[in-house]
C-alpha positions in Angstrom: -107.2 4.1 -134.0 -109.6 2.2 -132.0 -110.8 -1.4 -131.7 -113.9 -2.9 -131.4 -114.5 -6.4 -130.4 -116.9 -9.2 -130.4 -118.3 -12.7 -131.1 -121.4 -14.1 -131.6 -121.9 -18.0 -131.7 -123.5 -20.9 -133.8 -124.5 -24.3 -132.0 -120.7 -25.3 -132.0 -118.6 -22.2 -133.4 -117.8 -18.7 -132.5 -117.4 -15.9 -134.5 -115.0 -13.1 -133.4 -115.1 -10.0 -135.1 -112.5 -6.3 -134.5 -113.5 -3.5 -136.0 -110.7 -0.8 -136.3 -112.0 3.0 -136.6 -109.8 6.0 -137.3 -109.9 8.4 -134.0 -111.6 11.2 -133.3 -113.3 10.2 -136.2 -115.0 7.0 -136.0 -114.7 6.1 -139.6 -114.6 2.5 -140.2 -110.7 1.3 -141.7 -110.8 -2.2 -141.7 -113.3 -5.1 -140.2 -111.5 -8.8 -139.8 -113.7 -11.8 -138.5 -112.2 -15.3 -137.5 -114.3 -18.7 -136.5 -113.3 -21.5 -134.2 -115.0 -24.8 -133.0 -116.2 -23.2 -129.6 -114.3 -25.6 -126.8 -115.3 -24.4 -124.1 -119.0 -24.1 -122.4 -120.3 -20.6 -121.0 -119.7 -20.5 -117.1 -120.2 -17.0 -116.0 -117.0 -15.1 -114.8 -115.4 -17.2 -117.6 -116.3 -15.7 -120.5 -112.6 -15.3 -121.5 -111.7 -19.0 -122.1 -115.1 -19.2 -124.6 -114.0 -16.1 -126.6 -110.2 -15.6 -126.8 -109.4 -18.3 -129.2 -111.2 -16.4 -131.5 -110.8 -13.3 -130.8 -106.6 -13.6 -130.7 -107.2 -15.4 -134.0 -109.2 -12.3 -135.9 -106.6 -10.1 -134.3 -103.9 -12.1 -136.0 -105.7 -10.9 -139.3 -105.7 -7.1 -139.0 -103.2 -4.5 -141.0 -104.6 -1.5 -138.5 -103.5 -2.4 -134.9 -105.4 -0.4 -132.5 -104.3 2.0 -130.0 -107.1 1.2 -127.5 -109.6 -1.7 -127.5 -113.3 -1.6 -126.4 -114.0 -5.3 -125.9 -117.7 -6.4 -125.4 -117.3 -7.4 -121.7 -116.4 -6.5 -118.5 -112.6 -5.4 -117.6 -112.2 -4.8 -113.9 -115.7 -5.2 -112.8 -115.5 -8.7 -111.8 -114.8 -10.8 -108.9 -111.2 -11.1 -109.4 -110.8 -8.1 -111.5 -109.8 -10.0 -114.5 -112.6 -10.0 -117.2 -112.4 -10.9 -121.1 -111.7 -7.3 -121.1 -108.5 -7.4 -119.4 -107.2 -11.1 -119.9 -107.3 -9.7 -123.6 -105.5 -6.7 -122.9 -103.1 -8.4 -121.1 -102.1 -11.2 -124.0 -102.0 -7.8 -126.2 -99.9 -5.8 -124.4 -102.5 -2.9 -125.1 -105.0 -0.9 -123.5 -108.5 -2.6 -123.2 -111.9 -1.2 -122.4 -114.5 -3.0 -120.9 -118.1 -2.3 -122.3 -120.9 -5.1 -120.8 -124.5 -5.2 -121.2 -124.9 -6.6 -117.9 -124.3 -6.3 -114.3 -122.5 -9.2 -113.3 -121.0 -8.7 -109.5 -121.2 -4.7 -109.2 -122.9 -2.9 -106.4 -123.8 1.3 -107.6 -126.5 3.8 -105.3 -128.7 3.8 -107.6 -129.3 3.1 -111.4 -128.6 6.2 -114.1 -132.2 7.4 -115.1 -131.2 10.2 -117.6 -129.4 9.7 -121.0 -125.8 10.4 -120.4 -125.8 10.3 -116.5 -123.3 7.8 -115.1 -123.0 6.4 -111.6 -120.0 4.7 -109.8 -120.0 0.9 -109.8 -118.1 -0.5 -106.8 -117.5 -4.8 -106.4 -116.6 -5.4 -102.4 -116.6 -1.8 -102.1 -114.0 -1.0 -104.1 -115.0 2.0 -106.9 -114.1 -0.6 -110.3 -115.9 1.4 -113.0 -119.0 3.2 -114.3 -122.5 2.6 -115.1 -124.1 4.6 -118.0 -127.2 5.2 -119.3 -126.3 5.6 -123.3 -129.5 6.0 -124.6 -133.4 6.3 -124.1 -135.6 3.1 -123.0 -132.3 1.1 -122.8 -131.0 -0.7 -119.8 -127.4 1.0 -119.3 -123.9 -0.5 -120.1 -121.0 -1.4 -117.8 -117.5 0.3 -118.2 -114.2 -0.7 -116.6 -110.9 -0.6 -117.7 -109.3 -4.0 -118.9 -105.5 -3.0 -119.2 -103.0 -0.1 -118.9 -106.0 2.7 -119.1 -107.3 4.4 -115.6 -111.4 4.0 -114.8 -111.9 7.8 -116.0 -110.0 7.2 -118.8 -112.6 4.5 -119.8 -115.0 6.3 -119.0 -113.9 9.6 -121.0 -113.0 7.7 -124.1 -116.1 5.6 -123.9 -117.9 8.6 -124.0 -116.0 9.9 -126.8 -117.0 6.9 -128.6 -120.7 7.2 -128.4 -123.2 7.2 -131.6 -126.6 6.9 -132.0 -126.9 3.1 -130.1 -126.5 1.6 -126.8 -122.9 0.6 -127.2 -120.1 2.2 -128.2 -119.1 2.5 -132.2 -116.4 0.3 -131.9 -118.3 -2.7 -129.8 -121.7 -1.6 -131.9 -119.7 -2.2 -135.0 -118.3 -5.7 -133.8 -121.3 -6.8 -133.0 -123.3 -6.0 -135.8 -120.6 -7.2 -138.1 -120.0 -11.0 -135.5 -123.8 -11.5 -136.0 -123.7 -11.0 -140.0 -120.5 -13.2 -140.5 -122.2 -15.6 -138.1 -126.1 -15.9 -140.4 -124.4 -15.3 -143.4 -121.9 -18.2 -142.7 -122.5 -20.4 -140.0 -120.7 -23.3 -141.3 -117.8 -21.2 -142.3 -114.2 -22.4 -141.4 -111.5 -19.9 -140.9 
């Protein structure tokens, strides 16, 4: 099984949301969501003290524990290697995959121009991950390993992951389902 996370966020709350699919599959099994009173403010390189309460609170929910989680986020591609990718992964004990829609401190030659082309993504000069161009007329994503999984692991399984949008099933899935939970019930309390 894999996981999906993400969370989307309301004036004052944030809405985590893990999406478990069956592998090689990439059937849905089971979607949990979770709301907190967001604490803390968003200060980039950070992100992980804004989104973990939630997040380890929606994870507290699921039957279906994933083998490998794809975390909306960047894993080692960061300036002390430790994104939300990997501070999750390491308070799970489990592998973690990090999948960001932004560069945030890595270096590559050049940008991917073709769909499924990646490029190597260095911070200091030190080779942290990949950047992919997923799809058409789209900027491309970000992928590092978080925890316990090797850079071309990430990027293999990412790859493996890939539908018909920008992201990856699993963090497409928690992010479409993060954004419902948080219009359909933004004063919700979990």
């Amino acid at each position: 099984m894999v996981g999906g996370v993400d969370c989307s966020y309301t004036k004052s709350r944030s809405f985590a949301a893990i999406v478990i699919l069956a592998y090689p599959e990439l059937k849905v099994i089971e979607k949990v969501f979770a709301s907190v009173r967001t604490s803390f403010p968003y200060i980039p390189g950070l992100l992980s003290f804004r989104e973990l309460p939630a997040i380890i609170k929606a994870y507290k929910k699921l039957s279906n524990i994933p083998d490998l989680t794809f975390v909306d986020g960047h894993g080692i591609i960061h300036p002390r290697k430790i994104g939300i990718a990997t501070h999750l992964g390491l308070i799970l004990k489990k592998p973690t995959i990090g999948i960001a829609k932004h560069k945030f401190v890595a270096t590559f030659d050049r940008l991917p121009i073709e769909v499924g082309e990646y490029i190597k993504a260095y911070v200091g000069g030190e080779f942290r991950g990949y950047v992919y161009k997923s799809k058409k007329n789209c900027n491309p994503i970000y992928i590092s390993p978080g925890n316990l999984i090797t850079i071309e692991e990430s990027l293999n399984f990412t790859l493996t992951c890939m539908g018909k949008y920008k992201l990856p099933l699993p963090v497409q899935y928690a992010h479409m389902y993060s954004e419902v939970v948080k219009n359909v019930q933004p004063n919700f309390q979990s």
